[in-house]
C-alpha positions in Angstrom: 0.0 0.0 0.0 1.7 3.4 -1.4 1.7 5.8 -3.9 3.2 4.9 -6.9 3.9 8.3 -9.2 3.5 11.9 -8.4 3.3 13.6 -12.0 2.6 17.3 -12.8 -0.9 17.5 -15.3 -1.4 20.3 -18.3 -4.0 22.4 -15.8 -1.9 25.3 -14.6 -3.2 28.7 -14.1 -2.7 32.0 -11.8 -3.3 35.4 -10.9 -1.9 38.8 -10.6 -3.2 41.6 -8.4 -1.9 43.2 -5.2 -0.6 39.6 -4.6 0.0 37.2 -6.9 -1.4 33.5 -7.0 -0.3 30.3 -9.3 -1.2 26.8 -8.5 -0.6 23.7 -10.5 -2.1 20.5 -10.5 -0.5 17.1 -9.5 -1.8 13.4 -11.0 -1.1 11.1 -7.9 -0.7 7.3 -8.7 -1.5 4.8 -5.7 -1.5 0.8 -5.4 -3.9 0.6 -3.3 -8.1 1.7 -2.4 -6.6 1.6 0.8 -4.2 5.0 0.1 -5.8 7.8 1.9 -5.0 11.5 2.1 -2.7 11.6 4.3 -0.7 9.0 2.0 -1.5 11.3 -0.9 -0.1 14.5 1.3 3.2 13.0 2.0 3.6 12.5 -1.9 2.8 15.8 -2.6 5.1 17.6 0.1 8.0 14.9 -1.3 7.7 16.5 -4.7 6.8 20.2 -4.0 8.3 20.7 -0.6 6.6 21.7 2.8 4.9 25.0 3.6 6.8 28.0 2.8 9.0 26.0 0.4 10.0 28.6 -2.7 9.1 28.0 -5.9 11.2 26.4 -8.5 10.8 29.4 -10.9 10.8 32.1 -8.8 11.9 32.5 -5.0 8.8 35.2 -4.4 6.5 32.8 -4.6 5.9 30.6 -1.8 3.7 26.9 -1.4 0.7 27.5 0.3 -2.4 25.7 0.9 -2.9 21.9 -1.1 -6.3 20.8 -2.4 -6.5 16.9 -2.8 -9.5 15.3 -4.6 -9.7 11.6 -5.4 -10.7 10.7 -9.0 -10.4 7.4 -9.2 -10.5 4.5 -6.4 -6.4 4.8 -7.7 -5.6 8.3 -8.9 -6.0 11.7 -6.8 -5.8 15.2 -8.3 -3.7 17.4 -6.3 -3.8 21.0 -6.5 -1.0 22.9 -5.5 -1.0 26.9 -4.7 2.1 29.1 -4.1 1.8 32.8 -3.4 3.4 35.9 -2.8 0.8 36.9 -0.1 2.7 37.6 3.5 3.0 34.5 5.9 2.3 35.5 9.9 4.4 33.8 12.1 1.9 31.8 13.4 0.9 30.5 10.1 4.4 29.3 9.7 5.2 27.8 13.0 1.2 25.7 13.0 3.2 24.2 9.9 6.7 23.6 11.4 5.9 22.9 14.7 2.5 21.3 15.2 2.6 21.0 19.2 2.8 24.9 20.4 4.5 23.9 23.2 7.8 23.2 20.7 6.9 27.2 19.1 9.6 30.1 20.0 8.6 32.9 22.4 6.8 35.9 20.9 8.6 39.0 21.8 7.9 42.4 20.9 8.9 46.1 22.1 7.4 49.4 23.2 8.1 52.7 25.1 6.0 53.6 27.5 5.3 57.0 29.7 5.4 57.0 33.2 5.4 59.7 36.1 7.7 59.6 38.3 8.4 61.9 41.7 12.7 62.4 41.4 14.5 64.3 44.8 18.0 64.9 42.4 18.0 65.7 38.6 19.5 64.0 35.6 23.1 65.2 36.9 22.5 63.9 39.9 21.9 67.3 41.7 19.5 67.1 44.4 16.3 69.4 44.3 16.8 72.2 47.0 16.4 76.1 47.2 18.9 78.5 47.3 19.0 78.5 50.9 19.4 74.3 50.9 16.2 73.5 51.7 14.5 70.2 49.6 12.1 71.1 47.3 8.6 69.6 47.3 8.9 66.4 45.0 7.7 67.0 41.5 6.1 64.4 38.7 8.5 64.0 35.7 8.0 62.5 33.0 9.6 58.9 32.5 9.8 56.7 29.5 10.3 52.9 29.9 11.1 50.3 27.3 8.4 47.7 27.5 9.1 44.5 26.3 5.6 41.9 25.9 7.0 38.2 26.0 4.7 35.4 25.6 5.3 31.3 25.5 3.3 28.1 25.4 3.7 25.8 28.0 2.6 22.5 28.9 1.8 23.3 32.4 2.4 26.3 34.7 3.2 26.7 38.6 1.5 29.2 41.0 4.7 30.4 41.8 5.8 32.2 39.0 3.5 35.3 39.8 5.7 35.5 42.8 7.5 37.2 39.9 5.5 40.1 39.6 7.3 43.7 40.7 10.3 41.9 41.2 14.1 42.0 39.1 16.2 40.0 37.3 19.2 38.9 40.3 21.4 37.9 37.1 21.5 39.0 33.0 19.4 37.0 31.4 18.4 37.2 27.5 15.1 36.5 25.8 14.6 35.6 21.8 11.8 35.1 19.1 14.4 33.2 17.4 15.8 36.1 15.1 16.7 39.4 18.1 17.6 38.5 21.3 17.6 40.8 23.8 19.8 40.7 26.7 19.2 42.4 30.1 22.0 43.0 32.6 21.5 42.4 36.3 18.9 44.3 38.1 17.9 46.5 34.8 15.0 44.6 34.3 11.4 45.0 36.3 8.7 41.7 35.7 5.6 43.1 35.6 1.9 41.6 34.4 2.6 37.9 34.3 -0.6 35.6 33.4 -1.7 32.3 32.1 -4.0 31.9 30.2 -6.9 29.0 30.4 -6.0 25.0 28.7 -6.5 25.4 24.8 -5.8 22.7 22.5 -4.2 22.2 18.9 -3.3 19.5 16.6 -4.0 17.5 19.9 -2.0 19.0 22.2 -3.0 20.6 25.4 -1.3 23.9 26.7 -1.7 27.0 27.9 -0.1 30.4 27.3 2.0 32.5 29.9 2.8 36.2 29.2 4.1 39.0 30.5 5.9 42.5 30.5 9.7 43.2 31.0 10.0 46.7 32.3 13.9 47.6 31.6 15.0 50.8 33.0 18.1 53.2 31.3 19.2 54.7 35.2 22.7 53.2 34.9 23.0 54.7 38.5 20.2 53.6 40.7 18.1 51.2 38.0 14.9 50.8 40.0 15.9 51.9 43.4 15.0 55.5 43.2 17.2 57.9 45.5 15.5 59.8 48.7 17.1 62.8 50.1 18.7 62.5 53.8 16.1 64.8 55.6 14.1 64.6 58.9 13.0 66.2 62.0 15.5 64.2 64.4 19.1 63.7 64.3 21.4 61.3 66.3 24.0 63.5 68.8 26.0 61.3 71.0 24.2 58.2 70.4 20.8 59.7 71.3 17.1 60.7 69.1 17.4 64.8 69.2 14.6 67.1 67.6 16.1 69.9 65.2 15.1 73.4 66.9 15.0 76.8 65.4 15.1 80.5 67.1 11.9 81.7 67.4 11.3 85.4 67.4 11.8 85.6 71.3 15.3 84.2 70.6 13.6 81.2 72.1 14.1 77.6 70.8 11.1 75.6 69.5 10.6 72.6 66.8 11.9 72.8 63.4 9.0 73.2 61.4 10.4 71.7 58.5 12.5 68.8 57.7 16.3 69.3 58.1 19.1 67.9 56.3 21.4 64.9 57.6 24.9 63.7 56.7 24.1 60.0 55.5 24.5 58.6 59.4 22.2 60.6 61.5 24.0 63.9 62.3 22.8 67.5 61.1 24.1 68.8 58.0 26.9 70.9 58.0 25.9 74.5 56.5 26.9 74.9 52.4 27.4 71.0 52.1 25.1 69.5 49.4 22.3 66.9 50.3 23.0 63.6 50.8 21.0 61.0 48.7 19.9 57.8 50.5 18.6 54.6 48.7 16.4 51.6 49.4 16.1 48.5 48.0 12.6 48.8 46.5 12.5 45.5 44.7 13.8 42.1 45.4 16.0 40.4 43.0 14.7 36.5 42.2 16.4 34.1 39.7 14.2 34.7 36.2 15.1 31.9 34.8 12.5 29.8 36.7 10.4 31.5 34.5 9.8 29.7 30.7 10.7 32.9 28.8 14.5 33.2 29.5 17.8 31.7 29.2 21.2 32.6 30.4 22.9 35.6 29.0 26.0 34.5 26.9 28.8 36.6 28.8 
């Protein structure tokens, strides 16, 4: 049981617009009543070549969709299309790779705007008056580079959204398979992650996690935004003291305002610039629990 001959037939035809179509029709040949399309398919894709295959004549043109219709209890017409319409990338990789879990990540990019509230400027000079003192905070604007990743997996674990607001403890890169994007330590921000519910293709079950890579250009501070040294106490001689002003009686009384430090507690000295403190505002975890990344080549 087989197919015996795979022979091209006189019926040949196209068209030409915005895209242009041209099929051509195949006389398959089998032994058997038996032979049955999917017989008939493998004999086709042997002599014209899979999906996406370039045609013979002209590299333009790509094969497309196959029509099979059986004549005869021994002899099936095949036609064959090739076109120069676009392929999507899911078109092509249903074809290559029929169980989705097997299919690349889909990775895009995007530049968002943000506001954000900054004590120092892009110099690194903090915001005070003329006289020293800190400036109320402002909104800036902030543009991020947004990254959208998104892979099929055959299961998924409740602890990747543990994820979520957290950043990358080690460079790790991403790819679709043609750019690959690499993100050094701590530059990145995981934001949005989700799965979606079972689906099923070609007979295989999966579902499909996604998410947002938030990658921040601060060479300085990356995600850990800077606060200026400031308060109402300071620390004299190992004890809590409240900053006091001259009042007009020449009397002391409470600082109405918040007073600068030195970084470890003590008051300011007089024509000295601020002193920026910083936080660790998001952990670092190991991303490459997650099914989108792999280990940045050094």
């Amino acid at each position: 049981m087989s197919v015996v001959s795979c022979k091209k037939m006189p019926e040949r035809g196209g068209q030409f617009e915005d895209y242009d179509d041209t099929y051509q029709t195949y006389l398959v040949t089998c032994n058997s009543r038996d032979d049955d399309f999917f017989a008939v398919r493998a004999a086709v894709e042997a002599e014209v070549g899979p999906f996406g295959t370039a045609h013979p004549s002209n590299p333009f043109y790509t094969r497309r969709n196959v029509r099979v219709d059986a004549r005869t209890a021994l002899h099936w017409t095949a036609y064959v299309n090739w076109s120069t319409r676009p392929i999507s990338n899911d078109e092509r990789e249903r074809e290559q790779f029929p169980n989705p879990i097997d299919r690349r990540v889909k990775m895009g990019a995007d530049s968002q705007e943000f506001q954000v509230y900054r004590d120092e400027d892009l110099d690194g000079k903090a915001y005070v008056n003329s006289a020293g003192d800190p400036l109320e905070p402002q909104p800036f604007e902030d543009s991020r580079i947004v990254i959208p990743v998104q892979k099929h997996v055959a299961t998924w674990d409740a602890s990747w959204f543990l994820y979520n607001n957290t950043t990358n403890s080690a460079a790790v890169s991403v790819t679709d398979g043609v750019s690959t994007v690499t993100i050094d330590a701590e530059y990145g921000l995981f934001k949005g992650f989700r799965v979606s519910d079972l689906k099923e293709e070609n007979g295989y079950q999966y579902y499909t996690a996604s998410g947002q890579i938030h990658v921040t250009t601060n060479t300085t501070y990356k995600w850990n935004l800077p606060r200026i040294d400031q308060g109402f106490y300071y620390l004299s001689g190992g004890n809590r003291k409240r900053f006091t002003v001259k009042n007009i009686s020449d009397e002391d009384q409470d600082a109405p305002t918040e007073q600068l430090l030195d970084g470890e507690g003590a008051a300011l000295s007089s024509g000295n610039d601020p002193v920026m403190l910083t936080f660790t505002d998001f952990a670092a975890s190991d991303w490459l629990n997650l099914p989108f990344f792999f280990t940045a080549s050094v």
